[in-house]
C-alpha positions, -999 to +999 in steps of 0.1 A: +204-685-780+180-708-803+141-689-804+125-703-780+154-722-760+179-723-737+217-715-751+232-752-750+252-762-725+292-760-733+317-784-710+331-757-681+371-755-685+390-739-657+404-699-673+442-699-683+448-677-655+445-693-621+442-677-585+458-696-558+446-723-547+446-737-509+446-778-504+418-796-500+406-798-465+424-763-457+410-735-434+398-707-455+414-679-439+434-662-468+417-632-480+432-644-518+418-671-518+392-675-545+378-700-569+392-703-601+373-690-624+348-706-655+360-699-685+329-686-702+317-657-727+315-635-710+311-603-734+278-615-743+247-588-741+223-597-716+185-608-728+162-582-723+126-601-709+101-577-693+080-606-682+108-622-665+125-596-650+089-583-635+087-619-622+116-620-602+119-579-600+120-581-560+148-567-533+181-581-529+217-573-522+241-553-545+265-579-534+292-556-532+306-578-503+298-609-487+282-607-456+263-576-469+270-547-448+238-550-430+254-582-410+276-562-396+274-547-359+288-527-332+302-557-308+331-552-335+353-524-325+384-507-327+403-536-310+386-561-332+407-541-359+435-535-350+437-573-341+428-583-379+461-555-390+482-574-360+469-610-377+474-598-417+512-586-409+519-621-394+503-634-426+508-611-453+535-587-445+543-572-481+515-582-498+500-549-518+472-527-506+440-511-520+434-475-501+401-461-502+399-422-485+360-409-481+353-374-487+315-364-473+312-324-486+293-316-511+281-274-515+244-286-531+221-311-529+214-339-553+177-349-544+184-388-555+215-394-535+218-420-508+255-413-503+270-407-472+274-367-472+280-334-458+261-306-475+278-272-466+291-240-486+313-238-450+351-247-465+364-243-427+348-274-424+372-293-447+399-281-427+387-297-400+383-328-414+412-328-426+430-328-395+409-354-381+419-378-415+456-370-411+455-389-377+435-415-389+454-424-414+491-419-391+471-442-365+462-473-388+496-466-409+516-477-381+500-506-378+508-522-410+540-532-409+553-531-444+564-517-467+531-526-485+524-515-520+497-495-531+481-508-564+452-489-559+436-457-544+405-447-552+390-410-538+354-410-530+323-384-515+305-368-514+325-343-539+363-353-537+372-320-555+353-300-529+387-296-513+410-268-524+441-275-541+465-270-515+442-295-494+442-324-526+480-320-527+483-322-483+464-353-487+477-370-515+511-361-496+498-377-467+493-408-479+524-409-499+543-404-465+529-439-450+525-459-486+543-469-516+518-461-547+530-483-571+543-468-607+516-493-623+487-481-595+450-475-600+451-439-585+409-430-593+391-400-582+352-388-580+348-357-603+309-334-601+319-315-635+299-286-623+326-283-598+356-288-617+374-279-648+403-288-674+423-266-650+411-288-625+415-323-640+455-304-644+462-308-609+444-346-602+466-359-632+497-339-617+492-359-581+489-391-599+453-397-605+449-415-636+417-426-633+384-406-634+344-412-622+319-384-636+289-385-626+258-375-658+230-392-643+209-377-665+214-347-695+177-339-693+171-305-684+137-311-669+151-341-650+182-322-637+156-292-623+136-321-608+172-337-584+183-302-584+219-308-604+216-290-635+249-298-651+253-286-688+268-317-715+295-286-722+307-288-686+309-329-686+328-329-723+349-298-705+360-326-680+361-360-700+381-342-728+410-325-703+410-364-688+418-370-723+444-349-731+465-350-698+465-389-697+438-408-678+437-440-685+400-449-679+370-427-674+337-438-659+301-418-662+278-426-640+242-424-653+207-431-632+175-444-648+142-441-627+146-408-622+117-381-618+101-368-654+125-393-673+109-403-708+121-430-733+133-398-756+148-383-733+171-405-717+177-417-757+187-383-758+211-389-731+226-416-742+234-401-777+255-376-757+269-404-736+279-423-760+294-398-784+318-384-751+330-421-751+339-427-716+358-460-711+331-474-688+297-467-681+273-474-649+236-474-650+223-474-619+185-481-611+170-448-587+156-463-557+128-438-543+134-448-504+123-414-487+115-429-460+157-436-457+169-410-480+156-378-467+163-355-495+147-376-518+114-363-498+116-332-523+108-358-550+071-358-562+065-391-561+039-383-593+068-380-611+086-407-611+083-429-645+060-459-645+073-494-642+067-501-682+087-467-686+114-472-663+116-508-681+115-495-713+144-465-705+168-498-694+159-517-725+169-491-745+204-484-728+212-517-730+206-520-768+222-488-772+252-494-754+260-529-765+252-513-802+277-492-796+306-516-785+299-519-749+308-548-729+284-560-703+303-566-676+278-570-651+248-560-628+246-521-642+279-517-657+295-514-690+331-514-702+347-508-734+365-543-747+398-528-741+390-509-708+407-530-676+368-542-662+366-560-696+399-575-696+399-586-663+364-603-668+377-620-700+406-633-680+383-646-651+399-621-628+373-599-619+355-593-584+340-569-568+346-547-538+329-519-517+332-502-550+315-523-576+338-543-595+377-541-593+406-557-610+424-566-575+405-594-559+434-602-541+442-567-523+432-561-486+414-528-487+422-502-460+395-476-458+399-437-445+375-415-432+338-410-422+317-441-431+347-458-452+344-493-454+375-517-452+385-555-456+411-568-439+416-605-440+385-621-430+377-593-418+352-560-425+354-526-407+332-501-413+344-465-399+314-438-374+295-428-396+288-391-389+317-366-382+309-361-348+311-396-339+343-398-361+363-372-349+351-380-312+372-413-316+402-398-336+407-374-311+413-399-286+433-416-310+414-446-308+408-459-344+376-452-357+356-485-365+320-483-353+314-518-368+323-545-384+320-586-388+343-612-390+340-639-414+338-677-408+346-709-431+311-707-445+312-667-450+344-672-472+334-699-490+298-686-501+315-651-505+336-670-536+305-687-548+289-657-550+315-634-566+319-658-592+284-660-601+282-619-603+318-618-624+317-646-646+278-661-650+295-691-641+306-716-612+331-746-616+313-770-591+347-787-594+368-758-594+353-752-559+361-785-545+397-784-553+397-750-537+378-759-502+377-792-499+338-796-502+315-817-520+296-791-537+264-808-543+261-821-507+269-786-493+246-768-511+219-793-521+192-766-507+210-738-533+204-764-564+173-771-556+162-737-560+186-732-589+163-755-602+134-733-602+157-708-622+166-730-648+128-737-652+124-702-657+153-699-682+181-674-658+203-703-655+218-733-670+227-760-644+244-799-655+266-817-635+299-797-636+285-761-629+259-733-630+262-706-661+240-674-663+225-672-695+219-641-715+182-640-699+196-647-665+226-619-666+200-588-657+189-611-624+227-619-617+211-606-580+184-630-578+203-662-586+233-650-563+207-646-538+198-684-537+237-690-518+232-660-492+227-676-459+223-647-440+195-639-462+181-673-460+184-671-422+164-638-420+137-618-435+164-589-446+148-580-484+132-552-471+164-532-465+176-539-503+172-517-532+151-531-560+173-559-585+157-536-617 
């Protein structure tokens, strides 16, 4: 980027790895289909502007599907489900399959955490849940007709590893009753390293998991007394190092800036330890302080929290730190190693994003278990009752469990492309999207350029006749200029329910 400019504008060439791509004029209705991507550079550090990013600092979607989950609602039901299964085995049968199985127990409290949980030291509780996941997943198993690979399987809480051994290896055996898990499979798992150990990490890789997510959030011990999870860097190293040694292929720390009594030191401090464990991939999440949703986070002192210039400052730093240290920015709040799969995929223009951040299989339908789990099916999502009352009440009368849900129309599918691109790539191939949809791209969205406009003005964006590319000062508000193609948002004052794009 020339001082004082704008990167120049290089002609947009379609990647050497296409997606499929539907006939002009054709119905959208293929959950694969998806624009081919810009080839751009991707592994580029984002431009860190304080003035900018305080400009255009305001709420928006993660983006982690299209409609955001807030669209959906309860006239979708069980029936609307199993309808979508009945519509993707005429369609699909065979195609492979992403699983995702929610476990809600944790035994203590994180203050920060806006997860979907269960906090209990009651283990008889587990069993129970158990029992209530084994029908689940029996119920929605025989409705896919198959068989249908499993490429990935990802394990999520709450605390995973909460369950006992005998009750990891009944569920893993579960699942391998119904589905295929492919040799080649993403098989990931959510690990609290003050809850497991090498002994632990033993068993995952003997079930298959080959894949790990630790959460750090912070190494600070003053921080850590302030969200109540003291975790000790011995105990994460303990964990990182046996995923090491029995075989893992990638392992993720998740870290959390904004946190109460966080200093620019300290989290420097952090991120020395991070970076010298060397997990494959790194997120940095911003803390949203939303007590008013997040009820534990009402044992927060608010007085605590780091100033805006502070919590600025703690992201500037990680960046430069990260990226310093070989990091690719991959996106939003994430960082990959170049030769971890998030960075490969993103170099090949095959990355999107799903219900869990980014993912290497855009083109899987995702079948979700358990309380809250959210699925896509189709055109379809399905979101599962979210407490365990209301979820075993429908399991038990073996009625699947989807409390809500949305189905998607031309428009949803189209701007859900659009918009993944933009938040994988930094770049859209106005072209590229009318050979996939059969649009005219600047007639569609003439109200989207116009206010891509304003963006360019301010330097996030590049814009010329052939395509839209993030620039380095744009990639940190990713959020903001996806933002500009959500019609739902457009449609209706929503920011509110958003966490904070910094």
């Amino acid at each position: 980027m020339l001082p004082g400019g704008l990167p120049a504008v290089e002609p947009f060439r379609p990647a050497s790895r296409l997606t499929p791509i539907k006939k002009a004029g054709a119905p959208a209705n293929e959950n694969s289909a998806m624009i081919p991507s810009a080839q751009t550079a991707t592994a580029v550090a984002p431009t860190f502007d304080a003035d900018l990013i305080r400009r255009y600092d305001g709420a928006g979607p993660r983006y982690t599907s299209y409609p955001t989950a807030d669209r959906f609602h309860d006239r979708f039901g069980a029936g609307d489900y199993v309808d979508a299964l009945a519509e993707r085995n005429a369609e699909r049968a065979g195609d492979p399959l992403s699983l995702y199985v929610h476990i809600p127990f944790c035994d203590t409290i994180c203050y920060y955490c806006a997860c979907n949980k269960v906090i209990t030291r009651d283990r008889t509780r587990a069993e129970r849940y158990l029992t209530a996941l084994f029908r689940e997943i029996d119920r929605v198993a025989s409705l896919i007709e198959g068989p249908r690979e499993v490429v990935q399987l990802h394990w999520g809480g709450g605390t995973p590893t909460y369950l006992s051994d005998a009750q990891l290896t009944a569920l893993m055996g579960k699942l391998r009753e119904h589905f295929v898990i492919a040799p080649e499979a993403e098989v990931s798992i959510e690990v609290d390293p003050r809850k497991a150990d090498a002994a632990t990490i033993a068993r995952l890789a003997a079930l298959g998991f080959n894949r790990l997510s630790v959460g750090i959030q912070d190494f600070d011990a003053d921080v850590q007394r302030a969200v109540n999870r003291i975790q000790s860097e011995e105990q994460t190293r303990t964990v990182i190092d046996a995923a090491r040694a029995h075989g893992f292929v990638s392992v993720n720390a998740d870290l959390i800036y904004g946190l109460p009594l966080q200093t620019l030191a300290g989290f420097g401090a952090t991120l020395d330890k991070v970076i010298a464990a060397g997990p494959d991939r790194i997120a940095l999440y911003s803390y949203a302080h939303v007590p008013h949703l997040v009820k534990p986070q009402r044992s927060i002192d608010i007085a605590t929290l780091p100033t805006a210039a502070t919590k600025l400052a703690i992201l500037s730093l990680a960046i430069d730190r990260l990226c310093g240290a070989g990091y690719v920015y991959i996106g939003m709040d994430h960082f990959a190693r170049p030769g971890d799969e998030l960075a490969r995929a993103q170099a090949a223009g095959t990355l999107h994003r799903n219900f869990q951040g980014y993912t290497t299989r855009p083109e899987c339908d995702l079948v979700a278990f358990g309380a809250s789990a959210i699925g896509r099916i189709g055109r379809v999502y399905a979101q599962n009752a979210k407490t365990l009352d209301a979820y075993y009440e429908r399991v038990d009368a073996d009625i699947v469990p989807i409390a809500r849900g949305y189905r998607l129309d031309d428009d949803d599918i189209l701007r859900r492309d659009v918009i993944a691109r933009l938040m994988c790539d930094f770049a859209l191939d106005f072209a590229a999207v009318e050979r996939t949809y059969g649009v005219d791209f600047r007639q569609r969205f003439a109200p989207e350029l116009d206010a891509m406009a304003t963006l360019a003005a301010d330097g996030l964006v590049d814009v010329d006749g052939t395509g839209i590319r993030v620039t380095p000062r744009g990639r940190l508000l990713v959020r903001t200029v996806a933002m500009a193609f959500d019609r739902h948002l457009r449609e209706a004052s929503l920011a509110g329910r958003y966490s904070r794009v910094i």
